[in-house]
C-alpha positions as CSV (number, residue, x, y, z in Angstrom):
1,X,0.0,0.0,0.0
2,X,1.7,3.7,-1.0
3,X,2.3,5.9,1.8
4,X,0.9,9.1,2.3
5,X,3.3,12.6,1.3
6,X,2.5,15.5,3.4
7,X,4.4,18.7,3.8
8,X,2.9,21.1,5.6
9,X,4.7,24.0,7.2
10,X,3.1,26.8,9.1
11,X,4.1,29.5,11.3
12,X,2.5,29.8,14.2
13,X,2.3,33.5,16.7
14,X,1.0,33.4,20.0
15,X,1.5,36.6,22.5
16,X,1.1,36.8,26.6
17,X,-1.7,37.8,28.7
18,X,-2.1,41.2,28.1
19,X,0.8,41.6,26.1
20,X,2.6,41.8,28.7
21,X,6.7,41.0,29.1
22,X,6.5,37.5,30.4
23,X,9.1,35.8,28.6
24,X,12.4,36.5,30.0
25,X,15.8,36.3,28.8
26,X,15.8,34.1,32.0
27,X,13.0,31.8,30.5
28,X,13.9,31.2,26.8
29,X,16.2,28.5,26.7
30,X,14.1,26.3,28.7
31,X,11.1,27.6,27.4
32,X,12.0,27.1,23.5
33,X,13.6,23.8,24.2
34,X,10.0,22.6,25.7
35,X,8.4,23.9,22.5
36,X,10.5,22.2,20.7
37,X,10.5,18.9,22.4
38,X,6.6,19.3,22.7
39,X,6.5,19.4,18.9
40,X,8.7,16.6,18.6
41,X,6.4,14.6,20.6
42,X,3.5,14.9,17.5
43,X,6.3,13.8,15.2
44,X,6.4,17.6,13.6
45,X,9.2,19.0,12.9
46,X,10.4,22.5,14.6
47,X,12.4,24.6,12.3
48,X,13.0,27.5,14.2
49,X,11.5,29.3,17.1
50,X,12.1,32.8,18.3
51,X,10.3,36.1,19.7
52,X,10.1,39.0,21.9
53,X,9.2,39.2,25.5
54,X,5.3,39.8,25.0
55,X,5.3,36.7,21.9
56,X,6.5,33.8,20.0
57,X,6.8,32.6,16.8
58,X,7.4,29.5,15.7
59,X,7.9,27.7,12.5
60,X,6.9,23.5,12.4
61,X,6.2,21.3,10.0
62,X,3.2,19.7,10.9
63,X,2.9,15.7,11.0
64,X,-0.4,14.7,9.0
65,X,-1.9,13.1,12.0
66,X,-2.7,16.3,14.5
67,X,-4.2,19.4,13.8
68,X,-2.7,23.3,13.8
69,X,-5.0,24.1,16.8
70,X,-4.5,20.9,18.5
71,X,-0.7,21.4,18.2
72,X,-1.0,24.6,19.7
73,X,-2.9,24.0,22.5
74,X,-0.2,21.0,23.2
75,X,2.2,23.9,22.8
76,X,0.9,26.5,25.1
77,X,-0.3,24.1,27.5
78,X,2.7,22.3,28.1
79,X,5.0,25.9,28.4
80,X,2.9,27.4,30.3
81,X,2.8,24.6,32.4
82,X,6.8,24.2,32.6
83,X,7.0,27.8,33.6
84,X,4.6,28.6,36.2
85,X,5.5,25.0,38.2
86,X,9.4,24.3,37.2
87,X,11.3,27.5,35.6
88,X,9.3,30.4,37.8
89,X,6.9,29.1,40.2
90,X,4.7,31.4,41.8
91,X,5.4,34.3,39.2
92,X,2.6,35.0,36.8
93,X,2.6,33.3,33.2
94,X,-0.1,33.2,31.1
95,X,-0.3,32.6,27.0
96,X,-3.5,34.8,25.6
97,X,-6.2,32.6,24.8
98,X,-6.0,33.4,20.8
99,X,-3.2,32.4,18.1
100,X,-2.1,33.0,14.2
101,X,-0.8,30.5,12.2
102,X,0.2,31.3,8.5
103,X,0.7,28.4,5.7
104,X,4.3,28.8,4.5
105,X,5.6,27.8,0.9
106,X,8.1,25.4,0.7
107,X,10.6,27.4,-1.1
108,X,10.0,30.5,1.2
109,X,10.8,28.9,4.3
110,X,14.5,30.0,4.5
111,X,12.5,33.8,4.6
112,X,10.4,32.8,7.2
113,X,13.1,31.1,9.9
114,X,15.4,34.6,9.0
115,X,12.5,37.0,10.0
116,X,11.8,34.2,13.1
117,X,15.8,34.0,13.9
118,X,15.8,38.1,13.9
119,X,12.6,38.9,16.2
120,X,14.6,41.5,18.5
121,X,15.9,43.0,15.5
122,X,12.9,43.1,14.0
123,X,10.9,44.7,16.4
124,X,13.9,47.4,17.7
125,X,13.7,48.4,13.9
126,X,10.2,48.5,13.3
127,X,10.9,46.4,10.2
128,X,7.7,43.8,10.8
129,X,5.8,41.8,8.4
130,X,2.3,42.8,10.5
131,X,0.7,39.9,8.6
132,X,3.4,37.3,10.5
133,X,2.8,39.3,13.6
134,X,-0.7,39.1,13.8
135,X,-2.6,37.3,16.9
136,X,-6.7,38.1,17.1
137,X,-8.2,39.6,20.2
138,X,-8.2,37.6,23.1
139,X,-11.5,35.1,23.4
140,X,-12.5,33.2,26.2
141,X,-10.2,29.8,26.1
């Protein structure tokens, strides 16, 4: 019997309560690395992740078998989970109840992990692509 071929990629943007600065020099490392690893964990594949104190973005390859909102909820879940009971407890963290995710083109996806990889840059410039930075309203989650 053939296998299936899927490649999906999509970038995914997800901001704090409030938009506020909760995501610390001090919580990036571990918090990326749980992203990551939570992504692995769906067999999709994490091409780059990267962000400001108030968001993330995150680029993945999706594995045919779970869904983009499914994924995320794993995503957000799980982090905010590791932070407010292993990397910060009793400190406030809080992902905002909404998310974007964008498909990505194959062959643009070395344009996507640059503008990912340079987030700080980015933003201290005001050089953003507002359509890769866009998150709607908070909704009841």
């Amino acid at each position: 019997m053939p296998t299936s071929y899927n490649r999906v990629f999509v970038h995914l943007i997800w901001g704090t309560w409030d938009r506020l600065p909760l995501v610390s020099e001090q919580i990036t490392v571990r918090l990326y690395a749980a992203l990551a690893a939570k992504c692995r964990e769906h067999k999709c594949v994490p091409l780059v992740i990267g962000g400001v104190e108030n968001h993330v973005h995150l680029l993945v390859e999706l594995y045919s078998t779970i869904s983009v909102a499914d994924l995320v909820k794993e995503l957000k879940g799980a982090s905010s989970h590791l932070v407010t009971h292993e990397i910060a407890p009793g400190e406030f963290f809080k992902w905002q109840g909404s998310y974007g995710a964008v498909s990505v083109n194959p062959e643009e996806l070395d344009i996507v992990v640059r503008y990912i990889r340079n987030q700080k840059q980015h933003h201290a410039e005001n050089k953003l692509i507002l359509a890769w930075e866009k998150v709607e309203e908070d909704q009841p989650a």
